[in-house]
Every structure is written in structure tokens, then in C-alpha cells.
C-alpha positions in Angstrom: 117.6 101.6 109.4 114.3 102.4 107.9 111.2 101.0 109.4 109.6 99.7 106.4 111.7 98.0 103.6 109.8 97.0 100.3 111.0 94.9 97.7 109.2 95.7 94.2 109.4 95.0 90.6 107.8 93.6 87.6 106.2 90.0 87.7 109.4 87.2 87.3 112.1 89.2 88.3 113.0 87.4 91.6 111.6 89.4 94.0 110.2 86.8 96.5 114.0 84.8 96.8 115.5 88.3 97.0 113.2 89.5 100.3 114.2 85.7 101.8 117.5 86.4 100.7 117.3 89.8 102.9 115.6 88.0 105.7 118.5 85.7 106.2 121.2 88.6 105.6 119.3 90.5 108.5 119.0 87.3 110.7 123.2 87.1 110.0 122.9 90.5 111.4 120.6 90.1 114.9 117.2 90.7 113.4 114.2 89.2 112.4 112.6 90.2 109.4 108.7 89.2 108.5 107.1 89.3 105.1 103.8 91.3 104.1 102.6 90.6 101.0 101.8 93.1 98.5 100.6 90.9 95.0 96.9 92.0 95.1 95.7 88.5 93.8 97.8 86.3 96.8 95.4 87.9 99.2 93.2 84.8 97.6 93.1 81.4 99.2 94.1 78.5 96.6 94.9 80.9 94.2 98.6 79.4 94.4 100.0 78.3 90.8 98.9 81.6 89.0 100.3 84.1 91.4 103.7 82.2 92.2 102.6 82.1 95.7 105.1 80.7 97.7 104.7 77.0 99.3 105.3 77.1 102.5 108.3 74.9 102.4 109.7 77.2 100.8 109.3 79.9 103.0 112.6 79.3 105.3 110.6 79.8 108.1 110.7 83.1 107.7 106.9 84.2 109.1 104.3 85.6 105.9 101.6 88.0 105.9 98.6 88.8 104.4 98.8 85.8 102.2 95.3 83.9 101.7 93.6 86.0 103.7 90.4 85.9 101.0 87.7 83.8 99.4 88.0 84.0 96.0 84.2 85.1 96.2 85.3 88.2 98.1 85.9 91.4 96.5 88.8 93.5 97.9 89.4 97.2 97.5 93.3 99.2 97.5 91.7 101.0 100.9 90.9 97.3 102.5 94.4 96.4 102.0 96.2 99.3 102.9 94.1 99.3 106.7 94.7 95.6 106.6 98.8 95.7 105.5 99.3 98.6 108.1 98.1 97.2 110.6 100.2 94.3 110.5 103.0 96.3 109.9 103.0 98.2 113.0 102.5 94.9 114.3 105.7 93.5 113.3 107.7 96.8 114.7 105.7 96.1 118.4 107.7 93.1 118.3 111.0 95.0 117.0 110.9 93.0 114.2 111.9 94.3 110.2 108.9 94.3 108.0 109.4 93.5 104.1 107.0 94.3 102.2 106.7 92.5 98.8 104.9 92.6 95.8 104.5 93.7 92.4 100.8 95.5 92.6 102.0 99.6 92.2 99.0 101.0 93.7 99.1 98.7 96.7 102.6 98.7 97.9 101.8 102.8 97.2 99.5 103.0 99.4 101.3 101.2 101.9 104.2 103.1 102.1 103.2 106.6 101.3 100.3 108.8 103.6 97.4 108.7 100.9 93.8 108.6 102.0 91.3 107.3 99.6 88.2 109.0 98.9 85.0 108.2 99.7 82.0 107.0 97.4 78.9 108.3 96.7 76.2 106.3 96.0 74.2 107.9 93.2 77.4 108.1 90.5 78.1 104.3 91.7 74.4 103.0 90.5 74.5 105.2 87.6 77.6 103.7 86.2 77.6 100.2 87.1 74.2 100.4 85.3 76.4 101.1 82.7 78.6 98.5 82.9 76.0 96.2 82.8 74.3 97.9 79.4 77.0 98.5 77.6 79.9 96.6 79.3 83.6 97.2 80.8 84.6 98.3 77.2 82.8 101.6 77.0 83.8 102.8 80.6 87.7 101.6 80.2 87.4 103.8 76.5 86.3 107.0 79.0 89.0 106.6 81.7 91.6 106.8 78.8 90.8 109.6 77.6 91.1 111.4 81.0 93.9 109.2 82.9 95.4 106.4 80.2 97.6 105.4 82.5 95.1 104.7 85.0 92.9 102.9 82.3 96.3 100.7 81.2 96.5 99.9 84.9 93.3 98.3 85.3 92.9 96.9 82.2 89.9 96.6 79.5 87.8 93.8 81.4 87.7 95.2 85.0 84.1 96.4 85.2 84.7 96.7 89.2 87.5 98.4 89.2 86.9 100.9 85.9 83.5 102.1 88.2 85.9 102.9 91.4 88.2 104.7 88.8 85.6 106.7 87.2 83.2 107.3 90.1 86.7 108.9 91.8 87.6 110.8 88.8 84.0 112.5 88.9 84.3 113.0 92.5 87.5 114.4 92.8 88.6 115.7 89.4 91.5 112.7 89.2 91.6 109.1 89.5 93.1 107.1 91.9 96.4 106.8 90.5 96.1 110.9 89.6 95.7 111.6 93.0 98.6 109.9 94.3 101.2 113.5 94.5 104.2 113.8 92.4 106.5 113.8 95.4 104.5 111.5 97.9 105.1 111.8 101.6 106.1 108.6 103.6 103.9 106.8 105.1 106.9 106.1 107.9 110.5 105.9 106.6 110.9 102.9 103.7 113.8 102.0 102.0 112.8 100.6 98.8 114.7 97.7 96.4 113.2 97.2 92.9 114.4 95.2 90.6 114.5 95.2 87.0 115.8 93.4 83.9 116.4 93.7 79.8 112.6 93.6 78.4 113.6 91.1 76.3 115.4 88.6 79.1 112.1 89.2 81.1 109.7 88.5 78.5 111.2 85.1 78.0 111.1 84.1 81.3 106.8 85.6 81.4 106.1 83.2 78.7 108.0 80.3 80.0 106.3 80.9 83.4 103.0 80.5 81.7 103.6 77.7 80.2 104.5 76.2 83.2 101.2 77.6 84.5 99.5 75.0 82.3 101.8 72.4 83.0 101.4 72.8 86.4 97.8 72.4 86.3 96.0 76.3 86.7 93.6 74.7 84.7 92.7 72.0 87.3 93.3 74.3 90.0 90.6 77.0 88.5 88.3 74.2 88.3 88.4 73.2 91.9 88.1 77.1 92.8 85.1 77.1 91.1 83.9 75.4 93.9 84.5 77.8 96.2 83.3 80.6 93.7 85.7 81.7 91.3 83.9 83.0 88.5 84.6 85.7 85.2 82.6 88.3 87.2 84.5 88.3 90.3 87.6 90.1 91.4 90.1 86.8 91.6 88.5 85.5 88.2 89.4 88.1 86.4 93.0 87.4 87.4 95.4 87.0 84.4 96.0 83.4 83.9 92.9 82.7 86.4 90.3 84.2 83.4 92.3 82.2 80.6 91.6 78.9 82.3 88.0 79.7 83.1 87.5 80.5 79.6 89.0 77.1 78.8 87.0 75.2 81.0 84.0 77.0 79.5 84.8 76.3 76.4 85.7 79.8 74.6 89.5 79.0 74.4 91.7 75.7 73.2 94.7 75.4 75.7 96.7 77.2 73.1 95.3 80.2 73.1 94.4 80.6 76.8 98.3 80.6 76.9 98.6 83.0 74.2 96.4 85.3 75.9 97.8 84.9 78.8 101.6 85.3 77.7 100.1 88.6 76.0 98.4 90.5 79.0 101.4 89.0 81.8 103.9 90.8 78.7 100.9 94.1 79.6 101.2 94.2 82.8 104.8 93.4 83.7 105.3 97.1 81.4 102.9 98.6 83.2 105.0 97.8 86.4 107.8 98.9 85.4 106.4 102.2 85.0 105.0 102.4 87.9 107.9 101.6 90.0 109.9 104.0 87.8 108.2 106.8 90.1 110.3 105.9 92.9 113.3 108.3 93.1 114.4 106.8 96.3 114.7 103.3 95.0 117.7 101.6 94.7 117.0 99.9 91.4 118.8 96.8 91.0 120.0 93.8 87.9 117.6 91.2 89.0 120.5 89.1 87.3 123.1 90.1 89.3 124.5 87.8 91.6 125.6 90.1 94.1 121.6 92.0 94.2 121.1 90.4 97.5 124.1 91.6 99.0 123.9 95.1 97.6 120.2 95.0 99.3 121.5 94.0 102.4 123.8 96.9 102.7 121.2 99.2 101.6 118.8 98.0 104.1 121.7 98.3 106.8 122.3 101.6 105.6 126.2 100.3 104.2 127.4 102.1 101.5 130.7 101.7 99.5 133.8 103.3 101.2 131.5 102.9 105.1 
């Protein structure tokens, strides 16, 4: 069996019940399985509604990790989380424990699971183009990236100023961004076998926008306002997390209810594409029907190593 398994997909396809789902199948078996976290924005305490974190209830008492872990005042980087989720990992094999790593953020379960090393920074490029940002704003440096790496740009998206520097200070640095200089055939990190899942664009895009409305009627609104609190703002990391931005907006003002859902329906649509692609890179992935009944089992035997006919 594989040291690391990873369960991976597009937001709304299921993939938190399928990892429990696993965890129970490998308990059946003898083993204990723990969960790391790989959805970049449930790193942030009381971001809970707009990331589908998990209640703890609901858990099965199957032991998380790297959940709320974060201020929503604090920034984060890929490199933090990869040293953070590592490090847990190898943790959860000193106990002879199964790790399952789940989440929808590419570049993070990447950089988990294969060996890349992040570059460095340098100082100089940093000031001169977060000076910039601030002068002529996120939309100017996300216009450059795409010219050289669209995917990358796509990835990040229009309105991450933090996030667009990183990408562009790397791609003068190195000659390729971040997600360029992840190789076409990556090297494991230590042996994974990975489960994504997947479903008919049009089946999944009806259950995005019926998760955002339940967003809103589940109160993100109200919860975005008590975070403020504790310093979520539009500038920040965590409030510039889709749905998150939406209901700041809202409270500020700039958008009715109706089209802070819009919005938000529109970019989760963006991004859940996006993911797709990106999990598309994995050869070695058993891709799964995240409407077939029998997805659990067939993960199970994969993570046993079962095939058909053994």
C-alpha cells in the first residue's frame, strides 16, 4: 500500500464523505487512517460555511489535520503549507497510521505529494512590483502573467495582488512561474496513490450554484461579519476567498444579496474548471464518477492495492 493516499477533485464533488468513506473501509481492514487537509482556505479559523469545512460531528471521529490552523489576518504561502502538511504526514506514518490527504487546491496537494522546492525571493523585484500593485492594481500584473503562463494567471485569478507578485517575482527569477516549474512528469514526493473524482460539467454546475445559495442561507454573510472581528478584510489572503469577498462586498455596500450570489455562482463555476484541469495532469489517478455508488468501494480496493480478477 502506498504511504500517502490523496483524494482530489473539483469543489462539490464529494470528496470529503469519500476520504470518511475510505477511512472506515480501512478501519474494516485493521488500519487507521487520518485526514490532512489540503483546501487552502480551511487552513482559516471560522472560515467554516464558505469552505464546506466539516463540523466536527461530522467527522466520525476519524482524527483531522491542518484544519484552522490560521487567523484570517494571517497570510499563508504554498511553501508554508507544504513544510507544515509534511510534517504531519510523516507524523501520522510514526504512528503506522494511513494518511489521506484531501482537498481541492492543485498547487497544494502538488506540492505535497511530489519533491518540488520552491524558490526563493528576492527582495528588490518584490518592492518593485508590489509598488505596482498598489499604483496600478491587481489588474495590470494578472494582464502580464497571462501573457507568459495563462494558466498560471487563471489559477490565481484577477484580484489576487499577493499572490500575482509571488507569480511574477518567480517568473523573473526563474524564467517560469510556479505552476511552470512544477515538471511534466513529477517525482513522488514518497509513493501516493491518488483518487479524483469527477462529474458531467453540467450535473456539477448545478450542484455549485445550489451550494451558494445555501451559502447565503446559511448565513456567510453573518459569519463574514463576525470574522471581521478578527480581521477578515478585501486586502487579506482569507478575504479574498470566493464567497468570503462577495459577502464583504455586501456588508460594504457594493453588492445587493443577489448579486454577491451571482458573483459568486460565476467564479466557484471558474474555479471548479480550473481544477479539473489541474487534476487532469495526474496520470496515475484513478479518476472516478463522483455519482457512482460503488466510488467508495472501488477506492478502497485501489488503496488496498485490489484489482479486478485479485
Amino acid at each position: 500500500m502506498a504511504d500517502v493516499i490523496a483524494v482530489v477533485g473539483a469543489t462539490g464533488t464529494g470528496k470529503s464523505a469519500l476520504a470518511l468513506d475510505l477511512a472506515d473501509g480501512l478501519a474494516r481492514r485493521g488500519l487507521t487512517a487520518e485526514i490532512v487537509n489540503a483546501d487552502a482556505m480551511q487552513l482559516y479559523r471560522g472560515m467554516d460555511i464558505g469552505t464546506a469545512k466539516l463540523p466536527v460531528g461530522e467527522r466520525r471521529g476519524i482524527p483531522h489535520h491542518m484544519l484552522d490552523v490560521l487567523d484570517v489576518s494571517a497570510e499563508n504561502s504554498v511553501a508554508d503549507y507544504q513544510a507544515a502538511a509534511r510534517s504531519t504526514i510523516d507524523a501520522i506514518l510514526m504512528r503506522s497510521h494511513v494518511p489521506i490527504l484531501v482537498g481541492g487546491s492543485g498547487l497544494y496537494v502538488s506540492s505535497v505529494i511530489f519533491d518540488f522546492t520552491f524558490p526563493g525571493t528576492d527582495a528588490v523585484i518584490r518592492a518593485r512590483l508590489e509598488a505596482e500593485l498598489v499604483s496600478d492594481g491587481p489588474g495590470t500584473l494578472y494582464r502580464r502573467l497571462a501573457n507568459r503562463d495563462r494558466a498560471a494567471a487563471e489559477a490565481i485569478g484577477s484580484q489576487n495582488g499577493r499572490r500575482l507578485v509571488r507569480a511574477l517575482e518567480v517568473l523573473e527569477m526563474t524564467g517560469s512561474t510556479l505552476t511552470g516549474t512544477l515538471p511534466d512528469a513529477p517525482v513522488a514526493w514518497r509513493r501516493s496513490t491518488i483518487i479524483a473524482l469527477e462529474m458531467p460539467r453540467p450535473e456539477l454546475v448545478v450542484r455549485l450554484d445550489e451550494r451558494v445559495q445555501g451559502m447565503w442561507r446559511d448565513g456567510i454573510v453573518e459569519e463574514a461579519h463576525q470574522l471581521r472581528s478578527a480581521g477578515l478584510d478585501p486586502r487579506t489572503t482569507a478575504g479574498k476567498a470566493i464567497g468570503y469577498a462577495q459577502a464583504l462586498a455586501q456588508l460594504a455596500g457594493d453588492l445587493t444579496a443577489a448579486e454577491a450570489i451571482e458573483s459568486t455562482q460565476a467564479l466557484t463555476r471558474r474555479y471548479a474548471r480550473r481544477q479539473v484541469g489541474w487534476f487532469r495532469r495526474y496520470d496515475s489517478a484513478l479518476t472516478l464518477d463522483a455519482r457512482d455508488p460503488a466510488a467508495s468501494a472501488r477506492a478502497l480496493d485501489e488503496t488496498l492495492g485490489l484489482h479486478d480478477g485479485d
